[in-house]
N, C-alpha and C positions, 0 to 999 in steps of 0.2 A: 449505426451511429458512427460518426467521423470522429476518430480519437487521434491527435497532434501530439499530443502529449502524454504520458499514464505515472502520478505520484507514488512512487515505490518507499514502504517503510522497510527499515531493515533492522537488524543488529550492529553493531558497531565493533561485536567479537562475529570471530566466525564461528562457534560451538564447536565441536567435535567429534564430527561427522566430515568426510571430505565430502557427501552428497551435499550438503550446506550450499557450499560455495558452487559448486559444480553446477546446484540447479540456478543459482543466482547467473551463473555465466550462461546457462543455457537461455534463460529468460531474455540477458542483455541482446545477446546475438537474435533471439526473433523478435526483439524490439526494434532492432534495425532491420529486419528483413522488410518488415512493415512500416516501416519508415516513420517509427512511433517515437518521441525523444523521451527521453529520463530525466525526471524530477524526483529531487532525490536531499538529501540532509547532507551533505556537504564533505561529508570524510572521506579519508582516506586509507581508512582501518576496515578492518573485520567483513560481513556480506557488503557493508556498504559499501566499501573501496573497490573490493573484488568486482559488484556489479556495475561500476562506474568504470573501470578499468575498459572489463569489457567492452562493453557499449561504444566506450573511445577506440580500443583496439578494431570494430567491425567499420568504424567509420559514423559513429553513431552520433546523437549530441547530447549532451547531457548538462541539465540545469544544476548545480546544488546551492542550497540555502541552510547558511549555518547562521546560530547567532555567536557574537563575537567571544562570551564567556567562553564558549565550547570550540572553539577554531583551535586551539592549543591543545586541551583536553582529546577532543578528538582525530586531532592531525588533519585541519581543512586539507581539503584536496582543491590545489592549486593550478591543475592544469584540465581544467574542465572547459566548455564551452563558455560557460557564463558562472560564474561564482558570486553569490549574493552574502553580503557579511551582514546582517541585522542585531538590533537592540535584543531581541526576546526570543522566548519559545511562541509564545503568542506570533508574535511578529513571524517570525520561520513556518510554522502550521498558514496563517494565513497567507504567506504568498505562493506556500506548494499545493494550497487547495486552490487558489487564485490561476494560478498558471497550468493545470489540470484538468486532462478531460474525463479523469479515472482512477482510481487508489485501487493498490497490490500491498500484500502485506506479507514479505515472505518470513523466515524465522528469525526473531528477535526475542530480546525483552518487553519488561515493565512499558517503555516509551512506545516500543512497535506497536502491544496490542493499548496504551493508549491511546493512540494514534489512528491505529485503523475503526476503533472501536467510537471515537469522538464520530472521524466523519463518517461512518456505517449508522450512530445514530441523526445525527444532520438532515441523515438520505432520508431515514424512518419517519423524521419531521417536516420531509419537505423542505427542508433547506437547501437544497442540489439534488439534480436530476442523474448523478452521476454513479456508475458500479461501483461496487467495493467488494473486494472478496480476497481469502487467502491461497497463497500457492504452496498446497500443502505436502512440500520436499522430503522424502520420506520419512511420511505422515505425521512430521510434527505437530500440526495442527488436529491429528484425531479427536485428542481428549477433549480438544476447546471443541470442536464442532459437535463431539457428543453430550457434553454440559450445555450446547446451547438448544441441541434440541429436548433438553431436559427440561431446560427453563421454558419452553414452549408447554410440554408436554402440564408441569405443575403450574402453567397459567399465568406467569411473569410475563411472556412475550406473545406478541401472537404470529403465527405461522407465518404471514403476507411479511411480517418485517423479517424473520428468521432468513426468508426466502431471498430479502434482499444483501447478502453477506454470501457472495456466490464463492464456494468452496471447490478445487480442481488438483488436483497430483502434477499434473503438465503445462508448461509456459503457452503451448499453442492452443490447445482447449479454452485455459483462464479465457485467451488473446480472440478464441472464435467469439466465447459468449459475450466476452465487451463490444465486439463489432456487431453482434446481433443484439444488442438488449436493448429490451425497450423499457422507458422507466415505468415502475408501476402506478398505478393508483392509489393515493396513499390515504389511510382511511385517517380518521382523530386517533391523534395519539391516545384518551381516554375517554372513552363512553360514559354516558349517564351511569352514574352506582358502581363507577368502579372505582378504587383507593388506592 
């Protein structure tokens, strides 16, 4: 798969971990190696800044898209490649899925696992043929990956969609399995008798 682009969700704090930032910066730097650009929410704060930083610092490019309520709020980052100021959150989701040949989801809040969560279901639906998965920086991501194969396990989800939420510890791993993925087959969302 030719990836131009890959939509990075972040946090807009850094948490308190210096691994946070650290995996963010490592991400940026083989994002350039690969000569992948960064689309991204627009700030200039917390992972998100950190990993925009980078990206610029290696020679990178990088997209961001804020909507204008939030440019203050979160301290657009004004020295970006391309900086997009929009009306909405609506508006901001759909031009980073639009401009996107991939969604990463490193650690965040509320918004990140919206975010990654909206278009992971999308993919589920057949609405984009595109990866989605978490880069799970030490191991932030265990607990949700182990609630998710819970919800498999008790019959909420089924395995083929679980499957498409590709989970990695490492920036170049995530980065192999998007170059290799092929999208799946994706079955009805609900079968005959089920509720």
């Amino acid at each position: 798969m030719t990836i131009k682009n890959l939509c990075v969700y972040c946090g807009s704090n850094a948490g308190n971990r210096p691994d946070y930032v650290e995996g963010a910066q490592t991400l940026a730097r083989e994002l350039v190696s690969r000569d992948i650009g960064l689309v991204y929410g627009g700030a200039s704060v917390g992972i998100m800044g950190a990993l925009a930083d980078a990206v610029l610092a290696a020679g990178g490019r990088v997209i961001g898209i804020i909507p204008d309520g939030l440019l203050n709020k979160e301290i657009g980052h004004h020295d970006l490649t391309e900086l997009h100021i929009v009306a909405s959150m609506h508006e901001r989701k759909t031009m980073m899925a639009e401009r996107s040949d991939g969604f990463i989801a490193l650690p965040g809040g509320a918004g990140t696992l919206e975010e990654i969560f909206e278009t992971w279901t999308w993919a589920q639906l057949g609405m984009h043929q595109k990866p989605c998965g978490l880069l799970n920086i030490a191991g932030y991501y265990d607990q949700l990956a182990g609630f998710l194969d819970h919800a498999v396990d008790q019959a909420f989800m089924r395995a083929e969609h679980r499957a498409m939420l590709i989970v990695e510890n490492q920036p170049a791993t995530l980065l192999d399995r998007y170059a290799a993925y092929t999208p799946p087959i994706v079955s009805n969302w609900i079968e005959p008798g089920e509720h």
